[in-house]
N, C-alpha and C positions, 0 to 999 in steps of 0.2 A: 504493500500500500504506500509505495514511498516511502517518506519519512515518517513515516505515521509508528509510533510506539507505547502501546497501551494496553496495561496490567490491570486486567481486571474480570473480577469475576459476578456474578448473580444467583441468585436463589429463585425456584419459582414456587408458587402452587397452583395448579394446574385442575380444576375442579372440573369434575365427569361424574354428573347427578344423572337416574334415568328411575320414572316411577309409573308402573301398569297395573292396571287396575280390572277387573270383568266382572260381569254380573251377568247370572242366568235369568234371564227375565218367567221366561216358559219353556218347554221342551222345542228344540229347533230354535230359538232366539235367544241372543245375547248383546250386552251392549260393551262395551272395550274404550277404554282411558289409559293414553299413554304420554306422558310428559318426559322432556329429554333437555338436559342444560350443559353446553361444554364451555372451555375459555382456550383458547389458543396464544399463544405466544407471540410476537414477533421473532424474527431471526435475529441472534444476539449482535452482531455484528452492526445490523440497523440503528442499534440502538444507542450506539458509540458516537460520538461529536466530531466527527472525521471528515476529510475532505481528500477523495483519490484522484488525483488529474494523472496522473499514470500515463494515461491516453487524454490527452487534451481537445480533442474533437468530443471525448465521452465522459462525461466529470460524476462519479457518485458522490453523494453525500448520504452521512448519518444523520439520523434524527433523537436526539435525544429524548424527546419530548412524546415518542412512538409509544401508545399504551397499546394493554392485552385488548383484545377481542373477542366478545361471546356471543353465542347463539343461543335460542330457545325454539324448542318444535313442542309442538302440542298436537292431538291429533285425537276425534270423537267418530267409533264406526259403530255399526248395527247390521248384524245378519241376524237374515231368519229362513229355515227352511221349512214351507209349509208343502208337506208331503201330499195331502189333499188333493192340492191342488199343479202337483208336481212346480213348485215354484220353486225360486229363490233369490232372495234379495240383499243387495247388501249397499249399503252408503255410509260414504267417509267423507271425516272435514279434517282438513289439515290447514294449521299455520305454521309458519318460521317466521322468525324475529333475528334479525343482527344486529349486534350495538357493534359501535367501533371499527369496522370494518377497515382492514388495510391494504390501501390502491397504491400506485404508482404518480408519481406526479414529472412528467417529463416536461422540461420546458426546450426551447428552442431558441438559441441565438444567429438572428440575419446576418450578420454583416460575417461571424466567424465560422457559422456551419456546427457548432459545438452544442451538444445537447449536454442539460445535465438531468441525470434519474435521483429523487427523494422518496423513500416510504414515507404516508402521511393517514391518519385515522378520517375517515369520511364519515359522514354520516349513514348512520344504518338503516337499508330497507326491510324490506320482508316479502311474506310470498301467501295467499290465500287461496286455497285449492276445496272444491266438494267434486263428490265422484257419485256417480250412482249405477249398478249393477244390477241387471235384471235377467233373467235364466228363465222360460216356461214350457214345458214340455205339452203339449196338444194330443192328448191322445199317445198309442206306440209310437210314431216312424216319426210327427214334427214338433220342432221346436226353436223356438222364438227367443235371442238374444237381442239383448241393447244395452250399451254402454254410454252416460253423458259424462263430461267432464267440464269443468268450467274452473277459470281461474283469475288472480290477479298477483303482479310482479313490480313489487319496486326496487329501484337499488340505484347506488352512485359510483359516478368515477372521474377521473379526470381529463380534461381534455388537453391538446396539444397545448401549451402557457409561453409566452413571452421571458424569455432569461431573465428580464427584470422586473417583471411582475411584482408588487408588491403581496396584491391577492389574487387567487385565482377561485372562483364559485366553482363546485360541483357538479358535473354534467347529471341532471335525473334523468332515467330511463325508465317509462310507463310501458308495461304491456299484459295485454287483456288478452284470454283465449278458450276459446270454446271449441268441445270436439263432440260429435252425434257420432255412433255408429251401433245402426240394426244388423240384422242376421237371421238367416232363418233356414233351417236347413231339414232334409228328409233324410233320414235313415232307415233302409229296409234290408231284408235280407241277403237283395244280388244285386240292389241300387242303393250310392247316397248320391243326392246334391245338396248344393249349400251356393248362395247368393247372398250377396249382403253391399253395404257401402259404409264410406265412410268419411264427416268433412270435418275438417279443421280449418278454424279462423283464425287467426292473430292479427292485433290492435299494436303496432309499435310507434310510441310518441315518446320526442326527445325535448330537453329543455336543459341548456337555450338553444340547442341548433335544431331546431323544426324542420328546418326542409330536409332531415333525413327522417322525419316519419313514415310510416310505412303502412297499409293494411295488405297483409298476408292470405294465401288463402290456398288449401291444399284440398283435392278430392280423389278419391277413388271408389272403385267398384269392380267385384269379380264377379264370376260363379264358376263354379267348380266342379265335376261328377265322375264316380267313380264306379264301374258297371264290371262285376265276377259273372263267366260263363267257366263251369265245370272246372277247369286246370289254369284259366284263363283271366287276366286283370286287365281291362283299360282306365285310364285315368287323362285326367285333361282341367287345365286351370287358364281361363283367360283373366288378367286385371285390365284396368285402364285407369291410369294414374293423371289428373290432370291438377297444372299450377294454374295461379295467377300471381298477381302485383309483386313481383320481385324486378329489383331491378335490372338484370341481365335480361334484356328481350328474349334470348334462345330457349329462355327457360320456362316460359310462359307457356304449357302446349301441354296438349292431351299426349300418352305415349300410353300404346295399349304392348301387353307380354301375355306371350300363348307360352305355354306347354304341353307336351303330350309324352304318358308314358306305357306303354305295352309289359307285359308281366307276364310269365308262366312257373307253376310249379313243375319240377323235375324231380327226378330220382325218390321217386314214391314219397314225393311231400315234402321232400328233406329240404331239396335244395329249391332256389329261386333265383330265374335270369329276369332280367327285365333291361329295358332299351327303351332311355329316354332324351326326349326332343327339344331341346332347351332355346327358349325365345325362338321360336321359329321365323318372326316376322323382323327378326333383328330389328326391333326400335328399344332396345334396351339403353335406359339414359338414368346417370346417375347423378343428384344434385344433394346440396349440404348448404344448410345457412346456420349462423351465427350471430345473433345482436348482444351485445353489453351495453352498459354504458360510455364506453370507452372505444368498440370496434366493430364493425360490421361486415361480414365476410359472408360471401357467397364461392360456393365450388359446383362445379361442373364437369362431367368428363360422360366420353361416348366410347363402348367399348363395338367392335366391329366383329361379329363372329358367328357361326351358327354350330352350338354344342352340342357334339351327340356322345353319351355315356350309356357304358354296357358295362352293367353290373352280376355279379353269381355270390348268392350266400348261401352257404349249406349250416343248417342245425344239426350239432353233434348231439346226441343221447347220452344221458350221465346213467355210467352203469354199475352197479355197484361190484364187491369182491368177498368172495366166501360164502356166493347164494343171495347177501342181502341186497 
């Protein structure tokens, strides 16, 4: 670190509380409380009154002033299985809470090209999530899922700063999101199918930089079926995955993916070959995004190909020794 020389040591306590709770309400239902408290450290070194130009274009500094940081989850579910009516239900509420949180504070100087990096305690968001699970069986062969999810997300970070900045405010990061997805599938004895879909929304709003707000918006839908004749398996899955509001234009687009897979048992049951058909229409496309308060990353990538795999498993018989 340069010239930097400094003796010194620290003590922590480090506290990791977690307390669960359930209650039988009736036969098939229960309701479940769990609470969860940790504190994390900074990295000691951060927390030294130090200045490293080592690299002059790249300057760290310590923060002495750098406090612990804790979190808290909280979390209220309820299942129930009401046999009757072949159901079952379940909903959860989840919170988390950060105090203290430790970002990065880069700043930037014009005229030298010299950034310098500070750890710095931001102020703490949090995160508020319900979920709700639904399972119903119709009779033998159908039955009916759906999953909602809804949420909210706050949290801070820093934005690119001015080397001499006196202050610099907290970038907030809002985002809202909601996700639907039904299901409904038949199971019989030499046929299943299963259709279903599924959308996700996201709300990203920044402050102070607004014009990188965003509404997000993901959908998909399959269906799927799987048909045994005597020694004999077909199977087949088409999805269709489609974006919007990102902002890489290419990315915005329906992209539908088939499979097909052919099956046969052999050697009296034992064994199984099967020869399957992977993306057959090769529109197979793969994306990734990222928001923080701090960064926003979108990925993209196209793979070119059409996969065919030919598999054989044979089940071995566990036999025993001395008759048993």
């Amino acid at each position: 670190r340069g010239a930097l020389l400094v003796d010194r040591m620290r003590d922590l306590w480090l506290w990791t509380s977690q307390l669960n709770m359930r209650w039988d309400l009736k036969r098939g239902q229960n309701l479940e409380v769990a609470y969860r408290y940790t504190t994390q450290a900074p990295d000691f070194l951060s927390t030294v009154n130090y200045t490293d130009d080592t690299d002059p274009l790249y300057i760290i500094e310590g923060n002495p002033l750098l406090r612990k940081s804790h979190s808290h989850s909280a979390g209220l579910s309820y299942f129930a299985n009401i046999t009757a009516k072949q159901q079952t239900v379940m909903a959860i509420l989840r919170f988390a809470k950060q105090a203290d949180p430790i970002a990065t504070l880069l700043s930037y100087h014009s005229q030298t090209g010299a950034y310098r990096e500070q750890k710095m305690n931001v102020r703490g968001g949090y995160n508020v999530n319900v979920s709700l699970n639904l399972d119903r069986g119709l009779g033998e062969f159908v039955r009916l899922r759906c999953e909602v999810d809804a949420g909210h997300n706050r949290s801070y970070g820093y934005l690119l700063a001015d080397f001499d900045a006196a202050g610099v405010p907290p970038n907030r990061n809002l985002l809202y999101y909601t996700r639907f997805a039904p299901q409904v599938s038949y199971e019989g004895r030499a046929l299943n199918l299963s259709a279903g879909m599924q959308s996700t929304l996201c709300w990203l709003r920044y402050r102070p930089s607004a014009e990188n707000n965003q509404n997000r918006q993901i959908y998909k839908g399959w269906i799927s079926g799987k048909y045994r004749l005597a020694e004999w398996t077909f199977k087949t899955n088409l999805t269709l995955r489609g974006y919007a509001g990102y902002a890489m234009a290419d990315m915005n687009r329906v992209i539908p993916d088939w499979m097909v897979t052919v099956g046969r048992r052999v050697l009296k049951g034992k064994g199984h070959v099967s020869l399957m058909f992977d993306d057959i229409l090769n529109k197979r496309r793969n994306y990734g995004a990222d928001q923080t308060a701090t960064q926003r990353t979108e990925s993209y990538s196209v793979s070119r190909h059409h996969y065919i795999e030919l598999s054989f498993r044979y089940n071995f018989e566990a036999k025993g020794m001395g008759g048993k």
